[in-house]
C-alpha positions in Angstrom: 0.0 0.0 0.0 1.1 3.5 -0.3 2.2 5.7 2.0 -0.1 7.7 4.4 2.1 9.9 6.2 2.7 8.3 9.7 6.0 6.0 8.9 7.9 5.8 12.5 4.5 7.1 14.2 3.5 3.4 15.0 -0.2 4.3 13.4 -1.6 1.3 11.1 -2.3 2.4 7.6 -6.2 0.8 6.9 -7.9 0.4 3.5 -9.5 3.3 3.9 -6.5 5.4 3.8 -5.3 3.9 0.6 -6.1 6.3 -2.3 -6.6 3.1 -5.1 -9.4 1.7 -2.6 -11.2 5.1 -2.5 -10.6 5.5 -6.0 -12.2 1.9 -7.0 -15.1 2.7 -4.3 -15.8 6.0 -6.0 -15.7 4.1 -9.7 -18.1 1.2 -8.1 -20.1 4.7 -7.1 -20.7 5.4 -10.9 -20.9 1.8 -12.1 -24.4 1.7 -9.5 -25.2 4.9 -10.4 -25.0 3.8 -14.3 -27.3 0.6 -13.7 -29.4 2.5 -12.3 -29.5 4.7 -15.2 -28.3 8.1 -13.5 -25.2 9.3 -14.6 -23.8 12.8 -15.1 -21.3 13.9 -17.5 -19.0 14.3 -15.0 -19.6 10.9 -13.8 -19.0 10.2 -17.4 -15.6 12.1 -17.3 -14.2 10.7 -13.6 -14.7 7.4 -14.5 -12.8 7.8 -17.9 -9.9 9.1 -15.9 -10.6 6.1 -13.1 -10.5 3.9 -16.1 -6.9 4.5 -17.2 -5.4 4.6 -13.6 -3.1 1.4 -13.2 -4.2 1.2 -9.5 -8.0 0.9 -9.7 -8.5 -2.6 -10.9 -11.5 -4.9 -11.4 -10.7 -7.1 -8.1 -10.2 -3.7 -6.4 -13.5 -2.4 -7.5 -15.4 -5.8 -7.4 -14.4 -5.5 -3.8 -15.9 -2.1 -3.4 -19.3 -3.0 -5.3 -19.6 -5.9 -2.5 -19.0 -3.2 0.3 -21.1 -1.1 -1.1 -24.2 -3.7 -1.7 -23.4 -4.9 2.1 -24.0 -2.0 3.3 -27.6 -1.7 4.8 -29.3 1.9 3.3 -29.2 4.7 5.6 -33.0 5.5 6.6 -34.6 7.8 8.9 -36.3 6.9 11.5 -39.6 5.4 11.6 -42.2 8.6 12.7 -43.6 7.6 16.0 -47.2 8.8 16.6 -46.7 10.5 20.2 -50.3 11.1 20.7 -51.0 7.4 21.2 
């Protein structure tokens, strides 16, 4: 992985500080937004630029599409009634 800044410091580098993971999360992003039939131009545009970095590969950003899917959506509360 690449270097986050805090060699010597005794802090552990995580995925989430490795800029190809973000990179292949963001790209899984626009491959969901695509399916869904919802992209932008500049979706169109970062993931053209995604496309030709060396460090974003398919295993990278199959991982991130799994992430992404496992992750339960983020709903508001249900309204409680309060005059029960």
């Amino acid at each position: 992985m690449r270097s986050n800044g805090h060699e010597g410091t005794g802090a552990r580098q995580t995925m989430k500080d490795d800029v190809h993971w973000r990179r292949s999360r963001l790209a899984a992003r626009i491959i969901l937004r695509g399916r869904a039939g919802k992209l932008t131009p500049r979706d169109r545009r970062v993931g053209a630029l995604l496309k030709r970095d060396p460090g974003v590969t398919d295993r990278l950003i199959d991982q991130a599409l799994a992430s992404l899917r496992a992750r339960p959506a983020r709903r508001r509360p249900a309204h409680r009634d309060t005059n029960v």
